[in-house]
C-alpha positions as CSV (number, residue, x, y, z in Angstrom):
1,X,26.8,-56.4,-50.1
2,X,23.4,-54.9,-49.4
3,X,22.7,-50.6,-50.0
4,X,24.8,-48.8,-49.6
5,X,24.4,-44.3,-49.5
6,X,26.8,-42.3,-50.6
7,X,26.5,-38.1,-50.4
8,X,29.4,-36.3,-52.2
9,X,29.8,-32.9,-51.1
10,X,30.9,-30.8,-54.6
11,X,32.3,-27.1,-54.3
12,X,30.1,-25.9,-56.8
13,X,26.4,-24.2,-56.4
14,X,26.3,-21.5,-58.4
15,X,26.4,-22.7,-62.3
16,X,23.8,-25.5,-62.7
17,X,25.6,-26.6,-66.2
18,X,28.7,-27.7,-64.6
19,X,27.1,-29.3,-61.7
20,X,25.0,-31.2,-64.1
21,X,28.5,-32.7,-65.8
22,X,29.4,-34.2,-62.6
23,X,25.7,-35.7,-62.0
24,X,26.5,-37.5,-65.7
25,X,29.1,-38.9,-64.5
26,X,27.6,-40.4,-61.2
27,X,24.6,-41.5,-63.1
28,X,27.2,-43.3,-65.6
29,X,26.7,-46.4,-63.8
30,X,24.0,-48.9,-63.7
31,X,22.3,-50.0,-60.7
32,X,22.7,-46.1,-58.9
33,X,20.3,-44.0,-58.6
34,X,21.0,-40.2,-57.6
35,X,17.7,-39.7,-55.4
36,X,18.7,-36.4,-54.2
37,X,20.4,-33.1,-55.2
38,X,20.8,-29.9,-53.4
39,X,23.2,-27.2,-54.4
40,X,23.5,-23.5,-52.4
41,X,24.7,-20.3,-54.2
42,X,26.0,-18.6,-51.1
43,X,28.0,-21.8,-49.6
44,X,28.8,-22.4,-53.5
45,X,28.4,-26.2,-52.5
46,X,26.1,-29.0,-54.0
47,X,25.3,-32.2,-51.8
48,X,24.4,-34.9,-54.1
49,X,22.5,-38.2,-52.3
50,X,23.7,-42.1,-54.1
51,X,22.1,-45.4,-53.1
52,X,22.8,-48.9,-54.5
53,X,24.8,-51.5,-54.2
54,X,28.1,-50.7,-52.7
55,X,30.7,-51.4,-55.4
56,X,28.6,-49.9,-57.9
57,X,28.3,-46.9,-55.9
58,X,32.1,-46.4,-55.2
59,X,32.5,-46.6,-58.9
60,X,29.8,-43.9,-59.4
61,X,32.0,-41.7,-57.2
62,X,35.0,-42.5,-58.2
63,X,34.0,-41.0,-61.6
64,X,32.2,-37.9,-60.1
65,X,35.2,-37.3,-58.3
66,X,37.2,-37.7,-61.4
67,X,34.9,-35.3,-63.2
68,X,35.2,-33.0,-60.7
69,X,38.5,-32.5,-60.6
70,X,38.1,-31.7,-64.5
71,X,35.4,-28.8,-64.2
72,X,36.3,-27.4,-61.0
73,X,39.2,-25.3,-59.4
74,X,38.9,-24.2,-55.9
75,X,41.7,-21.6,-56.9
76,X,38.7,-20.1,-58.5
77,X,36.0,-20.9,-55.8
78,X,34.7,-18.7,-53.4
79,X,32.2,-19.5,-51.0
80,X,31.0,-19.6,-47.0
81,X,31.5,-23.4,-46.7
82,X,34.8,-24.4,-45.6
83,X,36.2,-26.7,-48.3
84,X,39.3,-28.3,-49.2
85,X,38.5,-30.2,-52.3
86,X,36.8,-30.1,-55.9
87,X,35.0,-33.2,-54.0
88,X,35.4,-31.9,-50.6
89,X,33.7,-34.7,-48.6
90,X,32.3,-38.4,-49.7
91,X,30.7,-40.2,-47.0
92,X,29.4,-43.8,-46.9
93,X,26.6,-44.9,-45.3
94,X,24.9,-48.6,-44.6
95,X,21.5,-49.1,-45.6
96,X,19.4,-52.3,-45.9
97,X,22.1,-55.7,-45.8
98,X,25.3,-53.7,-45.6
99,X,27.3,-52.7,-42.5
100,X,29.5,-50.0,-41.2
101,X,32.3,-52.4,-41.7
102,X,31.7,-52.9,-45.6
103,X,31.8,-49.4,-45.5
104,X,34.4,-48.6,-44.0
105,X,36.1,-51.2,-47.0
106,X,34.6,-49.4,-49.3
107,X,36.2,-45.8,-48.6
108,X,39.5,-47.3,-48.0
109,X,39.5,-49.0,-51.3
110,X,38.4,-45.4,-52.9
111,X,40.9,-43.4,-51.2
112,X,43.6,-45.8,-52.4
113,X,42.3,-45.2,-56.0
114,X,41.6,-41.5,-55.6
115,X,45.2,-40.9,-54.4
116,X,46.8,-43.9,-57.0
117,X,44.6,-43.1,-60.0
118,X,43.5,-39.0,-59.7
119,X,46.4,-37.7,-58.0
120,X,44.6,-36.1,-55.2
121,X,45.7,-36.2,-51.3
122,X,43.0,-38.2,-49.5
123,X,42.0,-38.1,-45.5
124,X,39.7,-40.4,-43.7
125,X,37.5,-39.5,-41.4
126,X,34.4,-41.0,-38.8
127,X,34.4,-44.5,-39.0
128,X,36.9,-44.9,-41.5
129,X,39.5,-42.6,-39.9
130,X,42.8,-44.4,-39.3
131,X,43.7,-41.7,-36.4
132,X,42.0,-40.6,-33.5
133,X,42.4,-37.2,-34.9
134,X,41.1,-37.2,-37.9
135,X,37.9,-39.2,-36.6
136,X,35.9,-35.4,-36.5
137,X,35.5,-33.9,-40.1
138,X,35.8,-30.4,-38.9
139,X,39.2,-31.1,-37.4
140,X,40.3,-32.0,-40.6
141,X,39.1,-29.3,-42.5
142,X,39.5,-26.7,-40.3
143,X,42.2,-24.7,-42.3
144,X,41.0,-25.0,-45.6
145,X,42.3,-25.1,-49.5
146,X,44.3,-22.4,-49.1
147,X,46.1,-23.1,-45.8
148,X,46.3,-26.7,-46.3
149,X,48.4,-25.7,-49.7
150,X,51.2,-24.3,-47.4
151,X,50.6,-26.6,-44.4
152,X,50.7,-30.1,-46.5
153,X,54.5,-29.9,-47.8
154,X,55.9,-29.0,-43.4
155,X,52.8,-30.1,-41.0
156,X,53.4,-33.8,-40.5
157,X,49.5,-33.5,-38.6
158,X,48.3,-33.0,-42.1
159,X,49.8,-35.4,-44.6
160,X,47.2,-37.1,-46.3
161,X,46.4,-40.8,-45.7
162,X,46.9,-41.9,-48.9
163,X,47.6,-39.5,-53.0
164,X,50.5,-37.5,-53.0
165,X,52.3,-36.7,-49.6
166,X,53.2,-33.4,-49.8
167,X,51.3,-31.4,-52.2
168,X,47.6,-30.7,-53.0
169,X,46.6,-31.6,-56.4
170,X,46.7,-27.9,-58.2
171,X,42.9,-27.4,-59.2
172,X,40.8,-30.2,-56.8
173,X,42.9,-29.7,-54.0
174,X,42.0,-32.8,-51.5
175,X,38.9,-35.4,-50.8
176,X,38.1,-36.7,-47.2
177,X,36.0,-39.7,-47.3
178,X,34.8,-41.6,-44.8
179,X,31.9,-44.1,-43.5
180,X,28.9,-42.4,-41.0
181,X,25.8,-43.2,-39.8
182,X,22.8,-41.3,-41.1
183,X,22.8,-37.1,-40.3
184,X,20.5,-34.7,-41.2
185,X,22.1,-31.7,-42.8
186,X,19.5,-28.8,-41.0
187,X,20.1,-24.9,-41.6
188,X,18.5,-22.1,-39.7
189,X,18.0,-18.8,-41.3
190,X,18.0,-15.7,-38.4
191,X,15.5,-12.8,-39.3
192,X,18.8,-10.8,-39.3
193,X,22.5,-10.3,-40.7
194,X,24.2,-10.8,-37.7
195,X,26.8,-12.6,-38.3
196,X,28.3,-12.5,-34.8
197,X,25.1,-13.6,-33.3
198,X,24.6,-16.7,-35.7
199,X,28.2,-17.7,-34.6
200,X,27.5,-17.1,-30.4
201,X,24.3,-19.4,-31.3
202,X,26.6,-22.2,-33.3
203,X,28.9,-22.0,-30.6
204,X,26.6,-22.6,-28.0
205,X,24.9,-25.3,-29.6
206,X,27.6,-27.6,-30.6
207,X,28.6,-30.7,-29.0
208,X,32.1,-30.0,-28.6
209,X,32.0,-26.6,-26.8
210,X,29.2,-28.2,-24.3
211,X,25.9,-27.7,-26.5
212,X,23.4,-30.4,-27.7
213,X,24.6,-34.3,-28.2
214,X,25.4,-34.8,-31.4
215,X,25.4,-31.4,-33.1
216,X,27.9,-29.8,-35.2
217,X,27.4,-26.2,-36.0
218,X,28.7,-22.9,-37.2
219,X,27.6,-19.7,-38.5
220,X,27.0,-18.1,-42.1
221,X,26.1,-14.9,-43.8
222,X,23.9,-15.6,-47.1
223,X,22.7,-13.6,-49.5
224,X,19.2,-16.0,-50.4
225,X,17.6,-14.9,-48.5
226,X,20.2,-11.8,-47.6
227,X,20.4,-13.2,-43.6
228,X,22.9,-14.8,-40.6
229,X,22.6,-19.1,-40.5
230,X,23.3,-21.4,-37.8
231,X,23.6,-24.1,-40.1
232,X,24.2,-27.4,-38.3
233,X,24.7,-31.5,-39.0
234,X,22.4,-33.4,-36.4
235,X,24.7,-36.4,-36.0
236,X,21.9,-38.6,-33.6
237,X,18.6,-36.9,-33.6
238,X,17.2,-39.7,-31.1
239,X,19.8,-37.8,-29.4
240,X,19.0,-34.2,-30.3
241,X,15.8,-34.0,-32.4
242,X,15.2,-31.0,-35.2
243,X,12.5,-29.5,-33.1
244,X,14.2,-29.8,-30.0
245,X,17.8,-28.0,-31.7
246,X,15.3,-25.3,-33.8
247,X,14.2,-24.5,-30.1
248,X,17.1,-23.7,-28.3
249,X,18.3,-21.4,-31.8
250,X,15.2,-19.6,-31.4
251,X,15.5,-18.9,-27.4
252,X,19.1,-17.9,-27.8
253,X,17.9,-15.6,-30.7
254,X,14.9,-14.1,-29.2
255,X,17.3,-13.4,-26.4
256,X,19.3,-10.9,-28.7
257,X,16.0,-10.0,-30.0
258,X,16.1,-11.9,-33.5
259,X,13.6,-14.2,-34.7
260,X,14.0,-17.0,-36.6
261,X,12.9,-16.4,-40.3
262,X,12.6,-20.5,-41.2
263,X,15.0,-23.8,-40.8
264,X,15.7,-25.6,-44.1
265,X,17.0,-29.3,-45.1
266,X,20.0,-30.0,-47.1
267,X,19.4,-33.4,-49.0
268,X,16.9,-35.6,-46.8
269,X,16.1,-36.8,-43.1
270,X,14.5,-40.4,-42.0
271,X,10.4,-39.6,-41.3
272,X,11.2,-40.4,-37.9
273,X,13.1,-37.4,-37.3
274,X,9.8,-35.1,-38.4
275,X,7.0,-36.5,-36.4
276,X,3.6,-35.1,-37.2
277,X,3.5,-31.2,-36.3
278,X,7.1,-30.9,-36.5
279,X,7.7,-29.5,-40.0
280,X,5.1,-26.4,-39.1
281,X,6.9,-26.1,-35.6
282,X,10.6,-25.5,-37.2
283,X,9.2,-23.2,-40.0
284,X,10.7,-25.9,-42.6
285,X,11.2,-24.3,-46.1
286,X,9.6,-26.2,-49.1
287,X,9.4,-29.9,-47.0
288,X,8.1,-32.0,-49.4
289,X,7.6,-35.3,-47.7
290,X,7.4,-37.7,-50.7
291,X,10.9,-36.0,-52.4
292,X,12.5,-35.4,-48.6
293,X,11.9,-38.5,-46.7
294,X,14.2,-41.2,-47.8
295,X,12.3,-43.8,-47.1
296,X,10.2,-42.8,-50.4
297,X,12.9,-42.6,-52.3
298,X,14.7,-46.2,-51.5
């Protein structure tokens, strides 16, 4: 098997020293490299970015996951990212010499440990989803930790796929993992606390309720800076490009009379989604090319 990408979604972005346990753990095995790390105080949520080859990375996770569930207790957690696990979501993605396929493999053969091993309930989702309704990760995390608690033990829609049946696991609650193509994690920050408007805008906007082709989206309040965020996954930006989704934020905003106050990345994009002029146009926070594009980073 060829490279394979792997970005683990941890609910923890607020105390550095904990996170940095979990990062040990993923660097424990030779052959990965972590090339990316971004963590969020007011979503409480770090998003970690993987590459190698693909059994050596699923053994990478497998022990970040297994760290996680050590240092972290969403009965603890607060924070404006929905979440239903220590490791909330693990998604692989093919690079050079791999295939969806092999991923797919590769998050089934996880899941199995996760659930055998760890004791945590595990979904599958995109790709490796085993149900039609479970393909769409929002759909399967729609409740969250606390919900899901109650619902697992009398909702046959939400027993896991594979871990125990009927009950979270006390402190890491449950993992979704799945295999994806490539999307570009892209936040918009309104000059404004609306939350309300931020929402209208991530309603709009999405896919599912008739918005842009392959965009996922919902609204936040953060306090850095203090402000309302569309924050969004761009699932196919050949589809829906950054500049063209920043665009349609900024006309429904300027039509409630907010600006936008800048757009930020979460973990990196492929330099053919930022064409020349694009990072200026978007107002994009801190874009450092040579850390953000991951073709530098292969």
């Amino acid at each position: 098997m060829g490279l394979v990408e792997c970005v683990p979604n941890f609910s923890e972005g607020r105390r550095p020293e904990v996170l940095e346990l979990i990062l040990e753990a993923l660097r424990s095995v030779p052959g990965v490299r972590v090339i990316d790390r971004s963590s969020d105080a007011s979503h409480n949520r770090s998003v970690v970015t993987l590459v190698g080859e693909g059994s050596a990375v699923a053994e990478a996770v497998f022990r970040g996951i297994a760290k996680a569930s050590l240092v972290l207790d969403l009965r603890c957690h607060e924070g404006e990212h929905p979440r239903i696990g220590a490791t909330d979501v693990v998604p692989f993605i093919p690079l050079e010499g791999s295939t969806m396929e092999e991923c797919v493999a590769l998050a089934h053969a996880l899941g199995a440990r996760v659930g055998r091993e760890l004791s945590i309930p595990v979904y599958f989702y995109e790709s490796a989803a085993r149900t039609p309704a479970r393909r769409n990760l929002p759909d399967v995390r729609n409740i969250g930790f606390e919900k899901l608690r109650e619902a697992i033990a009398s909702d046959p829609a939400r027993v896991p796929d594979e871990g125990p049946k009927n009950a979270l696991h006390q402190s890491a609650g449950a993992t979704v993992i799945g295999a994806r193509q490539f999307l570009i994690a892209f936040n918009i920050n309104l000059h404004s606390e609306d939350l309300a408007l931020a929402k209208s805008i991530a309603k709009a906007i999405r896919e599912k309720d008739g918005g842009l082709k392959g965009i996922k989206a919902m609204g936040f309040a953060i306090d850095a800076p203090k402000c309302a965020q569309v924050s969004m996954n761009v699932c196919d930006f050949r589809a829906t490009g950054l500049r063209r989704v920043f665009e349609e934020v900024e006309r429904l905003a300027r039509a409630a009379g907010v600006e936008i106050l800048e757009s930020e990345l979460v973990g990196l994009a492929p330099r053919a989604s930022l064409p020349a002029g694009t990072a200026e146009r978007i107002r994009l926070r801190g874009f450092d090319p040579k850390k953000q594009f991951i073709e530098e980073l292969l």
